[in-house]
C-alpha positions in Angstrom: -68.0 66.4 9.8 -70.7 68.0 12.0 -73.5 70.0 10.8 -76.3 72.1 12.1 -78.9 69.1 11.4 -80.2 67.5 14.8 -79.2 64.5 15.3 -80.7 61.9 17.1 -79.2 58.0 18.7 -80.1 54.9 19.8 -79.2 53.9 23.4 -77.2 51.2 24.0 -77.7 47.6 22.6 -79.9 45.5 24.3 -77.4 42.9 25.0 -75.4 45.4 26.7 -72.2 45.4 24.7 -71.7 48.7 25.0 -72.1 49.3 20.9 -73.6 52.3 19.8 -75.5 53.0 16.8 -75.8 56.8 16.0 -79.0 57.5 13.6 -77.3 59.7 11.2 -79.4 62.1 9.2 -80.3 61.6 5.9 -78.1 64.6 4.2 -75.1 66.5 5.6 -75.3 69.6 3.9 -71.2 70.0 2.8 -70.8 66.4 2.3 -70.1 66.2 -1.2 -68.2 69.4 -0.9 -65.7 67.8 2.0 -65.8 64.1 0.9 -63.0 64.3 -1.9 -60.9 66.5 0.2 -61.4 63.8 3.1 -60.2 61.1 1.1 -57.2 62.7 -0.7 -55.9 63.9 2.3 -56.5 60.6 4.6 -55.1 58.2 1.9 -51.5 59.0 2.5 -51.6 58.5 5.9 -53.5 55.1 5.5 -50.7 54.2 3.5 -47.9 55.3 6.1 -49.4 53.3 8.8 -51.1 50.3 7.0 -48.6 48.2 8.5 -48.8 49.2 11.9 -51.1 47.2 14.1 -50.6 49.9 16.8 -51.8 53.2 14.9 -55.3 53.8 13.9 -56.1 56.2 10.8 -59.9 56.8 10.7 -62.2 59.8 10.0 -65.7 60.9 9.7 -66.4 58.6 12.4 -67.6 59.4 16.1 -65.2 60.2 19.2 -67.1 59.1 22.6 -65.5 60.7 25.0 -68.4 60.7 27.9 -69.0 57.1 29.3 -72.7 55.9 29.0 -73.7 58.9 26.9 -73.7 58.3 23.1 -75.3 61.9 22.3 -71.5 63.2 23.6 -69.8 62.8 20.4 -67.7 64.3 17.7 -66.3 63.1 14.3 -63.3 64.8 12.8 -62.6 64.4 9.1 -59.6 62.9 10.3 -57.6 61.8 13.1 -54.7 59.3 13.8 -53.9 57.2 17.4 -51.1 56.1 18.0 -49.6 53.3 20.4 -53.3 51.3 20.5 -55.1 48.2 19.1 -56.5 49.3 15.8 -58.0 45.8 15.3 -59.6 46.1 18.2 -61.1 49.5 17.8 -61.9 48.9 14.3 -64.5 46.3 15.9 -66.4 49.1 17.6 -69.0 51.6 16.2 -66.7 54.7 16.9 -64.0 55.4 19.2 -64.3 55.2 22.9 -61.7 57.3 24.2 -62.6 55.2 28.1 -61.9 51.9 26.5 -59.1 53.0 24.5 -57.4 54.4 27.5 -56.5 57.6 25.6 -58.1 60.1 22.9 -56.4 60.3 19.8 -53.2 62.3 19.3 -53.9 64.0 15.9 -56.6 65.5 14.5 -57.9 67.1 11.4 -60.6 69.3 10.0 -61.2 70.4 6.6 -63.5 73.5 6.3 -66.4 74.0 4.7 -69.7 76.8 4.7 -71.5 74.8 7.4 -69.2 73.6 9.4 -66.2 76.4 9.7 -67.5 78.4 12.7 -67.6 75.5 14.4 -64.4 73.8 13.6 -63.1 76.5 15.2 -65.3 77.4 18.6 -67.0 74.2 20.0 -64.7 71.5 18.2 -61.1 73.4 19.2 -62.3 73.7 23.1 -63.7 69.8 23.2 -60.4 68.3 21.4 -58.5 70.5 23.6 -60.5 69.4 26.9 -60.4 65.7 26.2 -56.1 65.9 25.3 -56.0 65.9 21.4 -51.8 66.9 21.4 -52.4 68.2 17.6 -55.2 69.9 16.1 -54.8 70.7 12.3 -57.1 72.6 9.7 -57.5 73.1 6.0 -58.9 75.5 4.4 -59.4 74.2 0.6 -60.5 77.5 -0.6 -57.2 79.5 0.5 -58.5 80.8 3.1 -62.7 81.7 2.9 -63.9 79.6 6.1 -60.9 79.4 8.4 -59.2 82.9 7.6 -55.9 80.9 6.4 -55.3 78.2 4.5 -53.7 76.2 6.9 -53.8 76.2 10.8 -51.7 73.9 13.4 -51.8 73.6 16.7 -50.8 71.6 19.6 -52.0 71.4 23.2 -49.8 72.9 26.1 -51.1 73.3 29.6 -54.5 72.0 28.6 -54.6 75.2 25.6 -53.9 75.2 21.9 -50.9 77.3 20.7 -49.8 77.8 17.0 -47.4 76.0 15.0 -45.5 78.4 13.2 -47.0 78.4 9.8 -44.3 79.0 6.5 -44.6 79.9 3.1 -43.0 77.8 0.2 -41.7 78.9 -2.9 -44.3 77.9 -4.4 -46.8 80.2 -2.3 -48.0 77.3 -0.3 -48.6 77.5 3.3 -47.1 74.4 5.4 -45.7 73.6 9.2 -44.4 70.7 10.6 -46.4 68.1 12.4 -44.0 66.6 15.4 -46.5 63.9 15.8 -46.7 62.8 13.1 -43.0 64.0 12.4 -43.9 65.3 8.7 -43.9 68.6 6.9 -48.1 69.4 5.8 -48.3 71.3 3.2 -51.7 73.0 1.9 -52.4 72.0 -1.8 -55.1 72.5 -4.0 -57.6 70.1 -2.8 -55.6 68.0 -0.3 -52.7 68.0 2.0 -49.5 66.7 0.9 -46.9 65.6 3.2 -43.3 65.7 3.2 -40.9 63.5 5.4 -37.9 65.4 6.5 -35.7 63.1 7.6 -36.4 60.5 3.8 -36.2 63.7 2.5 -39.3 62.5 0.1 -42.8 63.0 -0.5 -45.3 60.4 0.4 -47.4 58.9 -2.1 -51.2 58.0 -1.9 -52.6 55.2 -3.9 -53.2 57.8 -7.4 -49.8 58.9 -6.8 -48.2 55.6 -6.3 -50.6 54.3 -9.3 -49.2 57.1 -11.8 -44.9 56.4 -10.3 -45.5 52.8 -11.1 -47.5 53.3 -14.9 -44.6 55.6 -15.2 -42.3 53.0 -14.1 -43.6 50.4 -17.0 -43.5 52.7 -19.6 -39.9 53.5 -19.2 -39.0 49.5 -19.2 -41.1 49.4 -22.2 -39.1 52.4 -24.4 -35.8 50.1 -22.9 -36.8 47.3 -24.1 -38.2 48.4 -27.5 -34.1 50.1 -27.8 -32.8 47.2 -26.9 -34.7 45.1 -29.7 -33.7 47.8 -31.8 -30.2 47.9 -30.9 -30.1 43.5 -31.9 
C-alpha cells in the first residue's frame, strides 16, 4: 500500500544480519479506507493455507527485490508464495525475493484515490520484471480508480495478459485464479472465492463464526423438540 509520502530507511543492522527496518511514515493517506478491504479479503486465504508450512499469505509488507538496497521495495495489499519456508520468512522484516530463491506467485491490489494510478503504471511493470505469475486488482468502488471492478492478469513472456473477466447472475464481476486454482469474485467490500473443483465457497473467520452460531442454534430448536416430544 504505497503512497505519494517520501519515505525514508535505515541501512542495514549493525550486526550485519541483513535485517531491514523501513522508517514508515506517520500517516498513509488511504489507510483506513483500504485496511478493512485488506483484511476481509486476506482472511480467507489465511485460512486456506494455515496449515501449510510451505505457502506464505502476507500483505502490506515490503518485497526486496534488489540485494543490498532496502529503498528498492514494494508492498502489495496482498500476495501468496508458494513452495517456500514461511517460518522462515516470517522471521525477516519483509520478503527477500534473493533469499527466498523466488518472488512470490500471486499478488493483489486493492484501489484506492492515492494509490490507483500507480497500481497500475509503476507497480504492474516491477511485479512483472521481478516474475510475479498473477497480478490481481479490486476495485471496491465498482470501478472509480481501476476502470473495472476487477482485473487479472498473468505473466507470459515476461508481459501481463488478461484473464478473461465474467459476469455472474448476480452482476458480479469474477475470473479464475489458476494459481491459486479458485474462482474470485468482486463483492461489496472484499473478494470472495469459490473452489471449483469442492464446488463450495470458502469461509473466513466471520463467515465460519456465523455457520457455526448457526450450527448451535439448530441443535438447540432439536433438542428443545425432542424435550417436547418426551
Amino acid at each position: 500500500m504505497t503512497s505519494k509520502t517520501k519515505h525514508s530507511y535505515l541501512p542495514y543492522r549493525s550486526d550485519n544480519s541483513g535485517i531491514y527496518y523501513p522508517e514508515h511514515p506517520d500517516e498513509f493517506p488511504d489507510a483506513m479506507y483500504q485496511f478493512p478491504k485488506m483484511v476481509h479479503t486476506m482472511d480467507i486465504l489465511l485460512w486456506r493455507y494455515e496449515e501449510r508450512p510451505d505457502v506464505l499469505v502476507s500483505g502490506d509488507n515490503a518485497i526486496y527485490y534488489q540485494q543490498g538496497n532496502p529503498r528498492v521495495h514494494r508492498s502489495p495489499d496482498g500476495f501468496i508464495a508458494f513452495g517456500v519456508d514461511r517460518d522462515a520468512i516470517l522471521q525477516e522484516n519483509g520478503y527477500k525475493v534473493w533469499e527466498v530463491g523466488k518472488p512470490p506467485d500471486w499478488v493483489l491490489e486493492i484501489a484506492s484515490p492515492s494509490t490507483a494510478r500507480v497500481d497500475l503504471t509503476i507497480k504492474r511493470e516491477i511485479y512483472a520484471s521481478i516474475g510475479i505469475g498473477e497480478y490481481w486488482r479490486f476495485d471496491v468502488s465498482g470501478g472509480r480508480y481501476y476502470g473495472e471492478p476487477l482485473v487479472g492478469e498473468y505473466l507470459q513472456a515476461g508481459e501481463y495478459r488478461r484473464f478473461e473477466i465474467h459476469t455472474s447472475d448476480d452482476g458480479r464481476a469474477w475470473g479464475h485464479s489458476p494459481t491459486l486454482d479458485l474462482d474470485i469474485y468482486a463483492g461489496d467490500i472484499r473478494l470472495h472465492y469459490y473452489d471449483p473443483v469442492a464446488k463450495e465457497w470458502l469461509l473466513g473467520l466471520k463467515d465460519a463464526q456465523a455457520e457455526l452460531q448457526e450450527a448451535q442454534r439448530r441443535v438447540l430448536e432439536l433438542e428443545e423438540e425432542l424435550r417436547r416430544r418426551g
